[in-house]
C-alpha positions in Angstrom: 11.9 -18.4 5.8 13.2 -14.9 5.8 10.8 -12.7 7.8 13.0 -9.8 7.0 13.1 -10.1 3.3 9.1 -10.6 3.6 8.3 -7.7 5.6 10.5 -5.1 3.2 8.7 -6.5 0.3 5.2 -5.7 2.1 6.0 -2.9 3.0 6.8 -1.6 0.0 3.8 -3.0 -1.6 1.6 -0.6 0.5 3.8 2.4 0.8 2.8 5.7 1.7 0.6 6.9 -1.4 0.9 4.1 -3.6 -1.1 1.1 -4.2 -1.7 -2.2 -6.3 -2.4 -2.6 -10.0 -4.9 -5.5 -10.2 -4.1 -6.5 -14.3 -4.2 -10.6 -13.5 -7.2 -11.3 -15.5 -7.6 -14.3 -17.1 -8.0 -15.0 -20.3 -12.1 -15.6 -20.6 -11.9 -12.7 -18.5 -9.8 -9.9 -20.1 -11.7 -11.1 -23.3 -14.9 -10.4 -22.0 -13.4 -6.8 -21.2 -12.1 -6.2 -24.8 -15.2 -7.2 -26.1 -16.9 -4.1 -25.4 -14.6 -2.0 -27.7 -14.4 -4.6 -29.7 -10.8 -5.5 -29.4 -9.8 -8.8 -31.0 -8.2 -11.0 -27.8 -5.1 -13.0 -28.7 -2.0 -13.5 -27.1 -0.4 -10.6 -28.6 -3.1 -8.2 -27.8 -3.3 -9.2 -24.5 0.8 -8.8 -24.3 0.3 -5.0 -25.8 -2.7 -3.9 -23.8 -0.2 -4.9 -20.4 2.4 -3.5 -21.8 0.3 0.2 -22.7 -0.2 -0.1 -18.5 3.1 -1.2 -17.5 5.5 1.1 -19.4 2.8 4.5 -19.1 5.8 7.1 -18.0 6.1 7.5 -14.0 3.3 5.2 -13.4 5.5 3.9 -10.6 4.7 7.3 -9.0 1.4 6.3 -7.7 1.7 2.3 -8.2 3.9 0.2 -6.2 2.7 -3.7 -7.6 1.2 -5.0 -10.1 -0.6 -8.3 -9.9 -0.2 -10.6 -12.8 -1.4 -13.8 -14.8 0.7 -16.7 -15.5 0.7 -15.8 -19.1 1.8 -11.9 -18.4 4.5 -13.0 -15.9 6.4 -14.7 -19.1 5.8 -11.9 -21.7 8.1 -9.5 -22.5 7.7 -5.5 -23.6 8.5 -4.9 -27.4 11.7 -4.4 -26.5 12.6 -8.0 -25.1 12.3 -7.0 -21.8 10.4 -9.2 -19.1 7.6 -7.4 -18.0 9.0 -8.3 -14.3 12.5 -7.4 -14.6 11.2 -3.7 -16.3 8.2 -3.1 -13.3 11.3 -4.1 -10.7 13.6 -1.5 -12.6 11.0 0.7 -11.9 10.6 0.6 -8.5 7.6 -1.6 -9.1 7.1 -5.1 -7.2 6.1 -8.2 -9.6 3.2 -9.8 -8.3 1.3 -13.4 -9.7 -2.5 -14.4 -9.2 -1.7 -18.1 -8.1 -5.5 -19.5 -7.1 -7.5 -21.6 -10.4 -10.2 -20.1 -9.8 -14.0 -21.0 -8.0 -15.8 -24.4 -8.0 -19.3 -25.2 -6.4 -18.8 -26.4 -2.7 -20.2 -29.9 -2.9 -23.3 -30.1 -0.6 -23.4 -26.2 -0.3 -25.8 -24.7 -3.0 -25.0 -21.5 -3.8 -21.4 -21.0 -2.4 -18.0 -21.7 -3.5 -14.5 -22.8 -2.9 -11.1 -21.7 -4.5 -9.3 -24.3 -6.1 -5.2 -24.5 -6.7 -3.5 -25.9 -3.7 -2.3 -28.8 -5.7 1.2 -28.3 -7.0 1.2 -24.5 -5.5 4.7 -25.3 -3.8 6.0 -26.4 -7.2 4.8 -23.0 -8.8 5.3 -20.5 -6.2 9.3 -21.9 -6.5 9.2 -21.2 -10.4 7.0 -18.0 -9.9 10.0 -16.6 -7.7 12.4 -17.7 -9.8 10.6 -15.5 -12.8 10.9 -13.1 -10.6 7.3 -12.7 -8.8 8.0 -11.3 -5.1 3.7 -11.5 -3.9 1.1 -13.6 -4.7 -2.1 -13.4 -4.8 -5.3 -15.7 -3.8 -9.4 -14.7 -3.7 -12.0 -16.5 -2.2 -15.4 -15.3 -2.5 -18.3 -15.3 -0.1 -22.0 -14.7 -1.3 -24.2 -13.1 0.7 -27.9 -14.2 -0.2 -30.6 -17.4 0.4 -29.9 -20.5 -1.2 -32.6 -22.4 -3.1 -33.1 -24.5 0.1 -33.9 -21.6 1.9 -30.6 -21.2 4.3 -28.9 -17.9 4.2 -25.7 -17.3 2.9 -22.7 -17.9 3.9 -22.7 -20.7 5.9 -20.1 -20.9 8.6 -18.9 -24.1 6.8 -18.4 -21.8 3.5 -16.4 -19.0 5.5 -14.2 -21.5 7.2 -13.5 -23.3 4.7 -11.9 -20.9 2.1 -10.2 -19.2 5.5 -8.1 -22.5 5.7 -7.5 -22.1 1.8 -6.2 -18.7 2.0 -3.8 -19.7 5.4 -2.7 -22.6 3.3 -1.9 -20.6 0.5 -0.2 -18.0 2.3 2.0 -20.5 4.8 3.4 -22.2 1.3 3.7 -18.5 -0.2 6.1 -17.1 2.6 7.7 -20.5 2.6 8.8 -19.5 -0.7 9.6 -16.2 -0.2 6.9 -14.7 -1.7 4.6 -12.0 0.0 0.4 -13.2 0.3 -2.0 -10.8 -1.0 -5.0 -12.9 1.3 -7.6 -11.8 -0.1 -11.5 -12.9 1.1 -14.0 -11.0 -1.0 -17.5 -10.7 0.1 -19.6 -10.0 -2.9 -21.1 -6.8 -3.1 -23.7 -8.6 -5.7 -27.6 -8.9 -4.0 -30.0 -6.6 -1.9 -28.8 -6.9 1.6 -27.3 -3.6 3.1 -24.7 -2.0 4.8 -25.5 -3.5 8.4 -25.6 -7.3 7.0 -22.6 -6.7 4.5 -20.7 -5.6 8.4 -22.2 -8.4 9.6 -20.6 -10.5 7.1 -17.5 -9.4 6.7 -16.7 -9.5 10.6 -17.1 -13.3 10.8 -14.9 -13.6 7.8 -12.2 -11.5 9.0 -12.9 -13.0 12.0 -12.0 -17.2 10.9 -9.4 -16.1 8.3 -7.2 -14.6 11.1 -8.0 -17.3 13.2 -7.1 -19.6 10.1 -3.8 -17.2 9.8 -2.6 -17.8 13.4 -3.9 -21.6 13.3 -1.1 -21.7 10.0 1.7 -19.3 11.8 1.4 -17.0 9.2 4.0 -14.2 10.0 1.3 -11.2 9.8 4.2 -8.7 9.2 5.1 -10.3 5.7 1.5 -10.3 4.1 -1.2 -7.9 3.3 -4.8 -8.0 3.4 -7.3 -7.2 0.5 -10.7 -7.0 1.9 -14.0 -5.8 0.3 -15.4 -2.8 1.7 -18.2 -3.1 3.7 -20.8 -1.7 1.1 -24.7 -2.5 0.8 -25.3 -4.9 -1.9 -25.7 -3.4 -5.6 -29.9 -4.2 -5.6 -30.5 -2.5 -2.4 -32.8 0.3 -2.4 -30.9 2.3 0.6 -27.2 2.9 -0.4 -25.0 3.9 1.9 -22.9 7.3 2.2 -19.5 7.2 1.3 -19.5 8.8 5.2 -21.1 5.4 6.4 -18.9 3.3 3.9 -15.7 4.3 5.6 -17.2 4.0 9.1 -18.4 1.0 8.9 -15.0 -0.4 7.1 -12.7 0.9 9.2 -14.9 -0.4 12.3 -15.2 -3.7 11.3 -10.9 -3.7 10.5 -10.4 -2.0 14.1 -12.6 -5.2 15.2 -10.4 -7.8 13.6 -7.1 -7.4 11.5 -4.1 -7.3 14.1 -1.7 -4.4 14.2 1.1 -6.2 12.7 -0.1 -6.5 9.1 1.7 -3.9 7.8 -1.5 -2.3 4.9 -4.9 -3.3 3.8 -5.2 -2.9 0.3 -9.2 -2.8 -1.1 -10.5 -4.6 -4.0 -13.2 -2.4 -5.7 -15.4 -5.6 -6.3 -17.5 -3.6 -9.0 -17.7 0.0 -7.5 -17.3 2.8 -9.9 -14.1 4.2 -10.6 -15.1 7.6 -9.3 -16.6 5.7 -6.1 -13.9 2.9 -5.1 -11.6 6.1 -4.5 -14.0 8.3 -3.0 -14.4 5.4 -0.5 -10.7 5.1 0.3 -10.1 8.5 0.4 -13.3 9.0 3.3 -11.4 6.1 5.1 -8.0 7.5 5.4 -9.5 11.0 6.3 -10.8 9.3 9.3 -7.6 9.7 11.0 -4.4 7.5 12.4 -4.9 3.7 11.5 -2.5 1.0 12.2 -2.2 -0.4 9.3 -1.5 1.6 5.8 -4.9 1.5 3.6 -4.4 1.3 0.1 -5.8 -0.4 -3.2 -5.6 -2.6 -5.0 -8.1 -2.1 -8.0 -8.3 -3.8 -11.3 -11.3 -2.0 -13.3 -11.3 1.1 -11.3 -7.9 1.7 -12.6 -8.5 0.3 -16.0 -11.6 0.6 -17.6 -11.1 3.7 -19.4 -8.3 2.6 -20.6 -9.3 -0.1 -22.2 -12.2 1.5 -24.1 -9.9 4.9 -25.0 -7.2 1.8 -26.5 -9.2 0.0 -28.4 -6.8 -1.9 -29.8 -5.0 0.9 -31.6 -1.4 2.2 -31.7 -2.8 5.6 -32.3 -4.6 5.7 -28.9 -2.2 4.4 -26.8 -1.6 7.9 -25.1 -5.0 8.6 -24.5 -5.0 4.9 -22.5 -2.1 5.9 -20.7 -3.4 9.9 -19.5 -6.7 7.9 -18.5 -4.7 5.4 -16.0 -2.0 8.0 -15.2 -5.0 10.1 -13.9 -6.9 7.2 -11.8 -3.9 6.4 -10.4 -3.2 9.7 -9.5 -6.6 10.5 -8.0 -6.4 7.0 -5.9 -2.7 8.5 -4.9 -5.1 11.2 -3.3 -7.4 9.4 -1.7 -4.4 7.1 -0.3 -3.6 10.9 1.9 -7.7 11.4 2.4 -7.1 14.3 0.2 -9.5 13.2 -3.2 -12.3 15.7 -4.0 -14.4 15.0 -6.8 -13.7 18.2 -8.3 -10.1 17.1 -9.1 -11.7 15.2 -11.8 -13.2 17.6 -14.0 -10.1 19.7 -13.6 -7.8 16.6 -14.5 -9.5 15.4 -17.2 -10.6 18.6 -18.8 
């Protein structure tokens, strides 16, 4: 295992005023998100609507990875060019979503498990060799009451996707590939900011211990956490003050030092909001750890919609993420202001 070559790909992953271009959707899912604008979803679509993203002039400005899905990480720009040979000539780190997705956690209603340790050695080594340098792997933890009437999660849940994601990441730096360890708490229900804290400190809390337990070497990963956010059904939402207080308390409480960033999943927030929440965090002051983000709709959503589908709108896809990327740029200094949208987009 080289720790050296790990640590320089992290770190560029979440360098100063750049972050993470989540665009690893499956296919279900990236169909459900053309359907809207009523874009027809086929492999070639798919393969045009990445490449709009991934060739959008000086994107690498204000991106520094881009997460992919198997079938993206094998397709190729117009121009013949594999889509991660031309984001590593840009500066730009090739990155692969390597979990199968959630199942039901037998005997656990309600909660689930990622799936996709089996063979994950055997991919990771051809992943590398197509030139992926991070991975990425999400478990998710509901909070909520099951129809038994136990809250959720259950200690069993958390712990067990923990020693997913330390499995995952030990075979991922094994291969020389970075871990994006990513353990989402679901910002879906009515609990509110004080449970949401609650929550995400005993998950940060057993996937470190899970980390340690697996001799994960913390300088060659990074960490994409949710926010710690009051569920989307409750009737008192938090600030964005109280957001970034609470998130950057409950990291203080738990992440070591020697991860080198945090990058945030926007789990369903606005695009306005997700960077008005990172922005508040880094204007806190000094952290130890860089915090960035790593957002898939936040960055694209208008982009998709302005596309449709259509040569003749590819520009006006490309100004709309060029300008989210931008303004989450900002908010990686603490310098975003709302007001930078009207005059950006005017």
């Amino acid at each position: 295992m080289n720790h050296q070559a790990l640590e320089k790909t992290a770190l560029a992953m979440v360098a100063a005023d750049r972050g993470i271009l989540a665009a690893d959707e499956s296919n279900a899912t990236i169909e459900k998100r053309f359907k809207g604008p009523g874009i027809p979803c086929s492999e070639e679509s798919r393969r045009a609507y990445r490449e709009l993203l991934f060739v959008t002039p000086h994107m690498e400005q204000h991106i520094s990875g881009v997460i992919m899905y198997d079938e993206t990480l094998r397709q190729k720009t117009k121009d013949g060019v594999p889509f991660p040979k031309h984001l590593a000539d840009k500066g730009v780190v090739p990155g692969i979503k390597v979990d199968k997705g959630t199942k039901d956690l037998v005997n656990y209603a309600g909660e689930t498990i990622t799936e996709g340790l089996d063979g994950l050695r055997e991919r990771l080594a051809e992943y590398y060799g197509l030139g992926a340098r991070f991975a990425k792997w999400r478990a998710v933890i509901t909070i909520g009451q099951a129809q038994g009437g136990w809250w959720l999660p259950s200690k069993f849940a958390i712990d067990a996707n923990s020693h997913a994601l330390a499995r995952y990441a030990a075979l991922c730096q094994e291969a020389g590939i970075v871990p994006i360890v990513e353990p989402e708490v679901l910002m879906d229900g009515d609990h509110d900011l004080a449970r949401c804290e609650e929550v995400t400190d005993a998950v940060l809390e057993s996937v470190f211990d899970a980390l340690g337990q697996h001799r994960i070497h913390l300088e060659g990963m990074v960490l994409k956490p949710n926010m710690v956010i009051a569920g989307l059904k409750c009737a008192q939402q938090a600030s964005v003050e109280d957001v970034a207080v609470a998130t950057v308390r409950c990291l203080k409480r738990h992440v070591p030092t020697a991860v080198p960033g945090i990058a945030f999943l926007s789990g369903g927030q606005s695009s306005e909001l997700a960077t008005a929440h990172l922005s508040a965090m880094n204007a806190l002051g000094k952290l130890p750890w860089h915090l960035t983000f790593s957002y898939g709709r936040a960055l694209q959503d208008g982009a998709i919609k302005g596309w449709k589908g259509e040569a003749a709108n590819v520009q006006r896809a490309q100004d709309w993420f060029k300008h989210r990327a931008l303004m989450n740029s900002k908010a990686c200094a603490g310098s975003y202001r709302s007001d930078m949208e009207k005059a950006l987009v005017a």
